[in-house]
C-alpha positions as CSV (number, residue, x, y, z in Angstrom):
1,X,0.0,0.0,0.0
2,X,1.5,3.1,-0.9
3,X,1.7,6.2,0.7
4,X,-0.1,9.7,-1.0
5,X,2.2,12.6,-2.1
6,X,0.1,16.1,-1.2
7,X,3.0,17.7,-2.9
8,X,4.7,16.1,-5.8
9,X,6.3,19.0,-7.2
10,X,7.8,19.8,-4.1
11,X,9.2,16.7,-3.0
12,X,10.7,16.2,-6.2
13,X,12.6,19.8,-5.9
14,X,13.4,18.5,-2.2
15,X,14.6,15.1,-3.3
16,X,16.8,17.2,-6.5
17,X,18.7,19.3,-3.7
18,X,19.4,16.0,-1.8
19,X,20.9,14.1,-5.2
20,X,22.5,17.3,-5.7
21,X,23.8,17.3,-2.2
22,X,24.9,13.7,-2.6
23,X,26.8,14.8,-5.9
24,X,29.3,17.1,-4.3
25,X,29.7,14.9,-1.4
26,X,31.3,12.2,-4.1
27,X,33.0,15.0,-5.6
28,X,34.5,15.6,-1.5
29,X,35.3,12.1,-1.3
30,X,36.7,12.1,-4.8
31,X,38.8,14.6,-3.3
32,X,40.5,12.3,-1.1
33,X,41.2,9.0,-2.7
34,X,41.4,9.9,-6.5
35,X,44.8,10.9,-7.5
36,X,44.9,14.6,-8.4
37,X,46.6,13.5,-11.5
38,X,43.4,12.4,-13.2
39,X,42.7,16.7,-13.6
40,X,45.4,16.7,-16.2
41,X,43.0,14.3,-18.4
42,X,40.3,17.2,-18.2
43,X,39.6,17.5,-21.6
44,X,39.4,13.6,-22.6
45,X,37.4,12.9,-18.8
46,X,34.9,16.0,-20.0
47,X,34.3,14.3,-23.6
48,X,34.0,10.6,-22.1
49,X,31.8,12.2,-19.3
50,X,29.4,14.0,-21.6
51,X,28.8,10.9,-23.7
52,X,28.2,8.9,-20.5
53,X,25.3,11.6,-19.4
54,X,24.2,11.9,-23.0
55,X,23.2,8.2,-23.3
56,X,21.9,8.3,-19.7
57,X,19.8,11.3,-20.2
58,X,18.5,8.8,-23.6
59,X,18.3,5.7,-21.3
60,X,16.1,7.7,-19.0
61,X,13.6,9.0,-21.5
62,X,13.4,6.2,-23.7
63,X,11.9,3.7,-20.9
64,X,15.0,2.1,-21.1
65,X,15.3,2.4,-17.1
66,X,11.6,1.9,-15.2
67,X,9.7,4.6,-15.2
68,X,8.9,3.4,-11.1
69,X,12.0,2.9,-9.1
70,X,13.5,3.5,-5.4
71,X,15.1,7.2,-4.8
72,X,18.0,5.3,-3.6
73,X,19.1,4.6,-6.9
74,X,19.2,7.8,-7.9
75,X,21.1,8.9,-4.3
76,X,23.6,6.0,-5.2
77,X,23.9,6.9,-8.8
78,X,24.2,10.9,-7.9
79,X,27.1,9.8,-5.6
80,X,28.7,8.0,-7.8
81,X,28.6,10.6,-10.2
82,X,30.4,13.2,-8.0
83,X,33.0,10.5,-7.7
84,X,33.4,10.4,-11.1
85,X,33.3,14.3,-12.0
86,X,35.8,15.2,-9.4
87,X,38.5,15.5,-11.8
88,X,37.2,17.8,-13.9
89,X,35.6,19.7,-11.4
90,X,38.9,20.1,-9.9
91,X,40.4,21.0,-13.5
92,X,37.8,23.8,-13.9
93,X,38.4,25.0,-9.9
94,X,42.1,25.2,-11.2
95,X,41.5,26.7,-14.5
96,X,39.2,29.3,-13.4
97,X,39.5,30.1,-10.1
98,X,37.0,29.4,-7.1
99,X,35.3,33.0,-6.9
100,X,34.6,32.5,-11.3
101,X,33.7,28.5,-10.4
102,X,31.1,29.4,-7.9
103,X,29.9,32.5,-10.2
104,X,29.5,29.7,-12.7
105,X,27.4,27.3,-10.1
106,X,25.5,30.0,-9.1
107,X,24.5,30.9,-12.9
108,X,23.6,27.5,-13.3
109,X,21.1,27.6,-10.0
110,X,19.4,30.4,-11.0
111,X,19.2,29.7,-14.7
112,X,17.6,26.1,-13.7
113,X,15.2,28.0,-11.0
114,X,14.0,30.7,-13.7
115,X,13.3,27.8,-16.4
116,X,11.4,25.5,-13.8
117,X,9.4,28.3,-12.4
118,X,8.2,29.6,-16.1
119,X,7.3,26.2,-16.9
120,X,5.9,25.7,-13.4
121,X,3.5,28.8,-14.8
122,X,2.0,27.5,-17.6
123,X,-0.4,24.9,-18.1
124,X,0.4,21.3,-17.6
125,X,1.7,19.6,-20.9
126,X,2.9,23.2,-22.3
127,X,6.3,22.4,-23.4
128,X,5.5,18.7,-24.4
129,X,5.8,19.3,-28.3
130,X,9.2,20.3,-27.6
131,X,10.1,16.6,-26.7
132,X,11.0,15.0,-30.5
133,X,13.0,18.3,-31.2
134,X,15.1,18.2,-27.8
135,X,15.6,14.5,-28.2
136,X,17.1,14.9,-32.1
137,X,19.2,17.7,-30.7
138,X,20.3,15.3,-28.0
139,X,21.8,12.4,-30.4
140,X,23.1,14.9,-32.1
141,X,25.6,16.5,-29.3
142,X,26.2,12.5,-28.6
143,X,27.1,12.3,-32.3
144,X,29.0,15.4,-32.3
145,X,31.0,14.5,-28.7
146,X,32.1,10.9,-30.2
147,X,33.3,12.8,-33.0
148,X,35.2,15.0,-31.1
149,X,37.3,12.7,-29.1
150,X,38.9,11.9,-32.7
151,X,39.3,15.2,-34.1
152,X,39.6,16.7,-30.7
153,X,39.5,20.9,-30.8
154,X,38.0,24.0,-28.8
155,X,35.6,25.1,-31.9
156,X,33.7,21.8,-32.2
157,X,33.9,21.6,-28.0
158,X,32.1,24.9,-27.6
159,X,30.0,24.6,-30.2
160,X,29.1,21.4,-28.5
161,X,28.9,22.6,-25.6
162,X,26.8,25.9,-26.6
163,X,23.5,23.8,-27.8
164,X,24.0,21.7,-24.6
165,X,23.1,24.4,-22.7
166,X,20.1,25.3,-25.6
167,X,18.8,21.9,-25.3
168,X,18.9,21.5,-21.6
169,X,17.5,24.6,-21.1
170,X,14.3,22.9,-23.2
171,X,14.7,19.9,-21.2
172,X,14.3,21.8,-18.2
173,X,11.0,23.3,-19.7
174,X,9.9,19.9,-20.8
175,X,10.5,17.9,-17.5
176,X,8.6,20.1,-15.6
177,X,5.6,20.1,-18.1
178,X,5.7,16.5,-18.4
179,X,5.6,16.6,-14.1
180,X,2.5,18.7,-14.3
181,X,1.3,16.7,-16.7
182,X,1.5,13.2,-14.7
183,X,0.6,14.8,-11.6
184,X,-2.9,16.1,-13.3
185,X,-3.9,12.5,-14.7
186,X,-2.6,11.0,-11.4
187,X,0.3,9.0,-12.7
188,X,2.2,10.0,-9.6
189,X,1.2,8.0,-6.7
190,X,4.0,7.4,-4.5
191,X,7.7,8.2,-3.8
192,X,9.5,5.9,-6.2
193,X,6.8,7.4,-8.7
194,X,9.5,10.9,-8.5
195,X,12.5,8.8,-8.5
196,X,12.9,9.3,-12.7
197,X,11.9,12.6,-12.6
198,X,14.8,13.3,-10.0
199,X,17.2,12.2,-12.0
200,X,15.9,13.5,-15.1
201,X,16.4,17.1,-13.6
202,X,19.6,16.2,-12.1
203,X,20.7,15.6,-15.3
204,X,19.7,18.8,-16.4
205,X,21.3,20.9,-14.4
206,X,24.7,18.8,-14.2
207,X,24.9,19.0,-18.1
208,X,24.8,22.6,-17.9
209,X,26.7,23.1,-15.4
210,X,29.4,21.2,-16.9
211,X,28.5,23.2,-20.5
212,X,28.6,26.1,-18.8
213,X,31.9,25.3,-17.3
214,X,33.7,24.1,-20.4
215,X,32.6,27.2,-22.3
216,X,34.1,29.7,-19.4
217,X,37.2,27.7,-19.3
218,X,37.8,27.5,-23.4
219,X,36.9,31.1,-23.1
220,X,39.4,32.0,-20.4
221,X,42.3,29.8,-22.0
């Protein structure tokens, strides 16, 4: 018997801050047992890491992963994640200094809050028809980032990098729509109900973060 949500759209923001959370406290523990070494493989760990979120991010809206599952997956995953982006994170912390690294986090927050909160505003199912569009656009940057680990170069990795943040923006719009959406036809019942949505938007807003990132940083150099 499950238990009723009286607030889906706000435990699914709450649960985002904890994955989040759980994210930087991989990146922490990253911090002391992966060798600081692995930052001078920035560029290659950024393509490989991309392409690694990019076929998540298609795993996850293709109903190739349950549409149902427990939030500890996504805790687990989120962790793991942090563990695994510590070395570029560091890179970038390096590259561009904390006070422009935290400028750039902070963008990212409130860029993520103004999309979600438009898309919070209009009607359920308002971005939907955006979906097909986003989703080309999104094999496409995976196309484009397997092509770049063999041709390598700032142009293509910006360019890249630029429509991530274009189509992550929509995504943002979309998930929050397609949220709505659910929670008007009652398809959200109970906790594990949030758990893909989670991880949708935590995909989100760690793709453009990191877009965000490598654009400052091929700016800067």
């Amino acid at each position: 018997m499950y238990k009723s949500i009286e607030n889906p759209m706000s435990e699914i923001f709450k649960y985002l801050a904890i994955s989040i959370l759980f994210m930087f406290i991989g990146f922490i523990f990253g911090q002391m047992f992966v060798p600081i070494s692995f930052a001078y493989y920035a560029n290659k760990i950024f393509i490989l890491l991309v392409i690694g979120l990019l076929i998540m991010s298609i795993f996850s809206r293709k109903n190739i992963i349950p549409r149902s599952f427990s939030m500890n997956f996504v805790y687990m995953f989120t962790f793991i994640d942090g563990i695994i982006i510590y070395p570029l994170l560091q890179y970038y912390l390096q590259d561009l200094g904390k006070d422009v690294f935290i400028s750039i986090l902070v963008a990212t927050i409130v860029l993520f809050t103004v999309l979600a909160k438009l898309a919070s505003r209009k009607d359920a199912g308002y971005y939907l028809g955006l979906g097909n569009i986003l989703f080309a656009g999104l094999i496409g940057i995976l196309i484009a980032s397997i092509i770049n680990i063999f041709i390598g170069g700032n142009a293509l990795s910006i360019v890249v990098s630029i429509i991530g943040v274009v189509i992550f923006s929509g995504y943002v719009l979309y998930d929050i729509s397609l949220i709505k959406y659910e929670i008007e036809n009652g398809d959200i019942k109970e906790k594990n109900d949030l758990s893909i949505h989670v991880l949708n938007l935590y995909l989100d807003f760690i793709n453009l973060l990191l877009d965000l990132l490598n654009i400052s940083s091929i700016l800067n150099d």
